[in-house]
N, C-alpha and C positions, 0 to 999 in steps of 0.2 A: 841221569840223562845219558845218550848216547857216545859212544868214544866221538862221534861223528862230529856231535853239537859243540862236545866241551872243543875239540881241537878245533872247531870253526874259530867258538869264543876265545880259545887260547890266540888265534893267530899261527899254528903249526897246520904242517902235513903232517896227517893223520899215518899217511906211511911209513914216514919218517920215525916215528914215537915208538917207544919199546912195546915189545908182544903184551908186556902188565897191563898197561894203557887202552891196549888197543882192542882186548877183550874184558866183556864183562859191561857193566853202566858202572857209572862215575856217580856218586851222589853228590848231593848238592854240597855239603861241609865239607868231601874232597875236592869240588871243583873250587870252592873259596880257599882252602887249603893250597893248593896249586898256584894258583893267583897272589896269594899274599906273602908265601915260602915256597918259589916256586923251585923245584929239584935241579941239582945239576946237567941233568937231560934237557931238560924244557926251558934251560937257560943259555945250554950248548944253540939249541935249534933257534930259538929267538934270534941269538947273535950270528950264527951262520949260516942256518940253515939246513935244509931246501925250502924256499919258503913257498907259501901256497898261492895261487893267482892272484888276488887281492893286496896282498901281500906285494906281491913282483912291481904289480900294477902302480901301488903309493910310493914305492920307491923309486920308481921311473917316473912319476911322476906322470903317468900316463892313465888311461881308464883300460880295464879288463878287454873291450872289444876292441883299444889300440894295441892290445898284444896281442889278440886274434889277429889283425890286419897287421901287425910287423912278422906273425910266424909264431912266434913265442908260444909251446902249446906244453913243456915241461916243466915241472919248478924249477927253479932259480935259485942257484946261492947266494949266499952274499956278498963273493967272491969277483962271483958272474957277475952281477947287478953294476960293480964299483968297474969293472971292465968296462961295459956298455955303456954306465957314464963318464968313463975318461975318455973314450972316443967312444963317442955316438954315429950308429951307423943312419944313414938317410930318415929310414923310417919311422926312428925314435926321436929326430927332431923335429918331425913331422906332427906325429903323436903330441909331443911334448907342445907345440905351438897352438894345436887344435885346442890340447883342455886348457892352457890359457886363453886362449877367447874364450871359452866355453865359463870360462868362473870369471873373468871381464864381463861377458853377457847377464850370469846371473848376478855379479854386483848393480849392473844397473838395473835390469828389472825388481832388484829387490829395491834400489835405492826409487823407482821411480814409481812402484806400489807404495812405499810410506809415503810419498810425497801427493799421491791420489789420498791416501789414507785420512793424512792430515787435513786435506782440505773438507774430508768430509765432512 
């Protein structure tokens, strides 16, 4: 596979990861290899970072286009991230309240489809 897919799949920037990494494909026994023992590199970046949008995103607790709409358009350390939620600026508590209703709303649609379900 791609440098591209595995670092999706790893959860890393792709930038971030050593020149080894970052040229060449990855086969599939190294990308399990990685995942199962994964190197002092890929275990630095997990725990510190820069992490990739998605990444940013679940530890905010926020969705990818609530970090478009607070600004957010760099990776983010881990550093950064534990900043932003010791004091949360406006936007992020904003963010943060929106995708709780947002997963409140699909709790009850999903609770209110089994409940059509059953009575089928």
């Amino acid at each position: 596979m791609k440098p591209e897919t595995a670092a999706k799949k790893l959860g890393i920037l792709l930038e971030a990861a050593p020149e080894s990494f970052r040229e060449g494909d990855i086969t599939r026994d190294d990308f399990e290899e990685l995942q199962a023992n994964p190197p002092e590199w890929l275990a630095e970046l997990r725990r510190s970072g820069p992490h990739p949008r998605p990444v940013v995103a679940a530890k905010l607790g926020v969705s990818n286009s609530g970090l478009a709409r607070g600004g957010v358009t760099e990776p983010l350390t881990t550093a950064e991230i534990k900043d932003l939620l010791a004091a949360p600026p406006a936007w992020l508590v904003t963010e943060r309240a929106t995708q709780a209703a947002v997963r409140e709303e699909n709790v009850r649609v999903k609770a209110r489809n089994a409940e059509r379900a059953a009575r089928s």
